[in-house]
N, C-alpha and C positions, 0 to 999 in steps of 0.2 A: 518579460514575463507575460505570459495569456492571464487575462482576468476575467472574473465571470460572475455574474449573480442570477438570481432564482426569483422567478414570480410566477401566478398564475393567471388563463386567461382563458376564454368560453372558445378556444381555437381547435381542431378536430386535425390529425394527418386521418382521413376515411378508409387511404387502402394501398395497397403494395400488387402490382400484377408486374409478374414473371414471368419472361418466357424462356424455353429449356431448351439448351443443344443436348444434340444426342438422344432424349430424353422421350419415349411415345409423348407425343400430343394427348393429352387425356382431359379430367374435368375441370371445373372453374368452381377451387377451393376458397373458401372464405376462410380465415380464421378472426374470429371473435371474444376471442379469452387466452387466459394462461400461456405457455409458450410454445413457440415451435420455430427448428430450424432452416432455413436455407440450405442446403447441401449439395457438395459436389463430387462428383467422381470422376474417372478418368479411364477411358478405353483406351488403352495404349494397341488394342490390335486394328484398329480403325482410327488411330488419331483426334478423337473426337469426347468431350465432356457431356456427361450427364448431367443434368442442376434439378434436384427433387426436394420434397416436402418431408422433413422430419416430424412423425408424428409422437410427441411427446406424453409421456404421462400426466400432463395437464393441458395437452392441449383442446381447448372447446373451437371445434371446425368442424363446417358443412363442406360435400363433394370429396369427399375418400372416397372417391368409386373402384379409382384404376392405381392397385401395389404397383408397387417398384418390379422390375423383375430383378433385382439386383445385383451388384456391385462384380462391372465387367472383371475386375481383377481376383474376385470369390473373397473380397476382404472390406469391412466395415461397411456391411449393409444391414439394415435394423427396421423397424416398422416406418417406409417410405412409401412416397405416393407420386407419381408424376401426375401433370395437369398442363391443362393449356392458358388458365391464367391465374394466378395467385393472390391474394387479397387480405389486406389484414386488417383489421378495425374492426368499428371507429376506435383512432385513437383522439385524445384530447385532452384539456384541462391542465396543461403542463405546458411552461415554456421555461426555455433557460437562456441567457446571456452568455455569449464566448465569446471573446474580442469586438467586445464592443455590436454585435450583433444577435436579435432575439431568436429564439430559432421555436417554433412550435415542435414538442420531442415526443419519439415512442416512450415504452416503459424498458429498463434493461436491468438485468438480475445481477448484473458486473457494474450495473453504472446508476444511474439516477431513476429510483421508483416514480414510474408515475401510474398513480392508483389506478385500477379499474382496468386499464389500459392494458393490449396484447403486447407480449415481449417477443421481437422476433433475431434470433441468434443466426448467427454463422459457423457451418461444419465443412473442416475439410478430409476428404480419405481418399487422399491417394495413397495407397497401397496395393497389392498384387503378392499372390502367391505365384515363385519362381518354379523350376521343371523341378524343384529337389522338394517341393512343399514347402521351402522356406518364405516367410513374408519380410517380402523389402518395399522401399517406398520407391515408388515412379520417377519421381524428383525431390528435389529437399524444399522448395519454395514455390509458392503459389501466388502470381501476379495480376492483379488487378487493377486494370485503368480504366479510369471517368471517362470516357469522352465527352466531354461535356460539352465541347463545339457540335455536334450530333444529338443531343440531348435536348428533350422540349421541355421549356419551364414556364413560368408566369413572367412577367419581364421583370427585373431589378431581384430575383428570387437569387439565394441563395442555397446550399444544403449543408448538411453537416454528418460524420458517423465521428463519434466519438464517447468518453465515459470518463471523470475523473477519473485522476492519479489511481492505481491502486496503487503503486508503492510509496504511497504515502513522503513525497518530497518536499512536501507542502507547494508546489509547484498545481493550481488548479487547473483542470482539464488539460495536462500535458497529454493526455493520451487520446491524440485525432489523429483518425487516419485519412480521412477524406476533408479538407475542408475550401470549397471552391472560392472560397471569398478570397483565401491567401497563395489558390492556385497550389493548392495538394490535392496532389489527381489519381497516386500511385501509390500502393500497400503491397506489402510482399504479407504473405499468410503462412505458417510451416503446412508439411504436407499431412500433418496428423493435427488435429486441432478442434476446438471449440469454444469457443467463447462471444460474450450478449455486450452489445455496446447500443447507444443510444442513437436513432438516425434522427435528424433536424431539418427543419423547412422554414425560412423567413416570411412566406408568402401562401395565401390561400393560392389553389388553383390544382392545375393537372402536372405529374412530373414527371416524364419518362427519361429515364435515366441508362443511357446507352454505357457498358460494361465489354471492357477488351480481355481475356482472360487466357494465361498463358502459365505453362509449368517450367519451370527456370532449374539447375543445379548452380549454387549460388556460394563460394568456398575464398576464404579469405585465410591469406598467407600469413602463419603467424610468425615469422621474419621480417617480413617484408610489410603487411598492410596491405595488400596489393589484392583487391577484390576482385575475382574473375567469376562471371556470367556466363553459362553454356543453356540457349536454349533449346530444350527437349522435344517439346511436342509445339506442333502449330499453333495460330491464333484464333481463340473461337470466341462469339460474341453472345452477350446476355443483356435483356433489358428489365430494367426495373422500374414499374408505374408507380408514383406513386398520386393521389389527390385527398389536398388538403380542404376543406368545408368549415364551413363557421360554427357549425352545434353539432357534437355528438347525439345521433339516435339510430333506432336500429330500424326506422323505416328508412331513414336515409342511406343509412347501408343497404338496405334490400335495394334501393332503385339503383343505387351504385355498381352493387354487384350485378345486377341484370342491365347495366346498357353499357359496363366496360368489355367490350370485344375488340379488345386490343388484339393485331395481326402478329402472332408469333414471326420474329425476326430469327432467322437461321442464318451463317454466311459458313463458307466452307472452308476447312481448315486449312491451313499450308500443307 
């Protein structure tokens, strides 16, 4: 069984940069409050993903310069923003325990509030309207690997995405999807989705977080058991920055946000 407890401590995650496949290169968004999602979409006439800025009705963010032009498939694009680096904070004041390790955590609306603090969610929409107007999905499953051997962290650091149980098992924090400590590297996402989970860091410092990202049809044999994998579209890659600091402030943030010029990583698709 995963165990876990709760404390708090003066610890800060400062900020999350993104960089987008597919995606115009555009500005260097901050978010500072309320929530806003990650999001992906999927060109299936070019092989290629888009990762944009969901802007929310709560969300408090600078650099909404440059809209989305949206959603190559003509389905589930909403008030979106591309950018060339992403930022979220300050977060802080919140740490939690999961096996046996502290993790300094965001705020998640699905999972463990941590006051004050920006929530930031995961959207998925692949979808496409076909030649007849009908909307089908791309694929049925949306794959995400860590690579965490390519990944820069603090040394002996850790991360974590995860939210208690919702269904309530009594089983605490069964629900991780990423946790490198135990070498879970790999989340399947459906292809219509959304939902806010907690992201975790054991260590102050800078995290870039290299992301393999891949559309799977994913179909298990209800005779048999017999799982079969077909994958659809090529491999295309995302990184996620993140840095952790010792006190939340919002002069720390400004200097954060002004000297992370993190080099958008593009690699091209199969």
């Amino acid at each position: 069984m995963k165990s876990s407890a709760s404390l708090t401590t003066l610890a800060l995650i400062a900020g999350i940069s993104l960089s987008a496949i597919g995606a115009t290169q555009a500005s260097n968004i901050v978010i500072s409050g309320g929530s806003a999602d990650w999001n992906f979409f999927y060109d299936s006439g070019n092989d290629s993903f888009d990762v944009v800025l969901r802007n929310k009705g709560t969300t408090v963010a600078t650099g909404l310069d440059t809209p989305y032009a949206g959603a190559p498939g003509g389905v589930g694009d909403g008030d979106d923003f591309t950018f060339s680096t992403l930022t979220v904070g300050p977060i802080g004041g919140t740490t939690t325990v999961v096996n046996g390790n502290t993790y300094i955590i965001s705020s998640a609306l699905q999972g463990i509030d941590a006051p004050g603090n920006p929530d930031f969610g995961i959207r998925t929409r692949f979808r496409e309207l076909d030649g007849g107007g009908n909307t089908v999905n791309q694929f049925n499953s949306f794959r995400m690997t860590l690579d965490w051997a390519n990944s820069t962290f603090p040394a002996g650091a850790e991360m974590i995405l995860f939210r208690p149980d919702v269904d309530d098992d009594l089983i605490p924090f069964n629900d991780i999807l990423f946790e490198t400590a135990d070498n879970d590297l790999i989340h399947d996402w459906p292809a219509w989705g959304h939902t806010h989970w907690n992201w975790g860091f054991t260590e102050e410092g800078t995290y870039d977080l290299q992301f393999d990202i891949q559309g799977y049809n994913i179909f298990e044999d209800e005779d048999t058991g017999i799982i079969t994998e077909t994958a659809i579209t090529g491999v295309g890659t995302t990184n996620v920055s993140f840095v952790v600091i010792p006190e939340p402030s919002t002069a720390g943030l400004a200097l954060l946000a002004a000297g992370l010029a993190f080099a958008v990583r593009r690699r091209p698709l199969a």
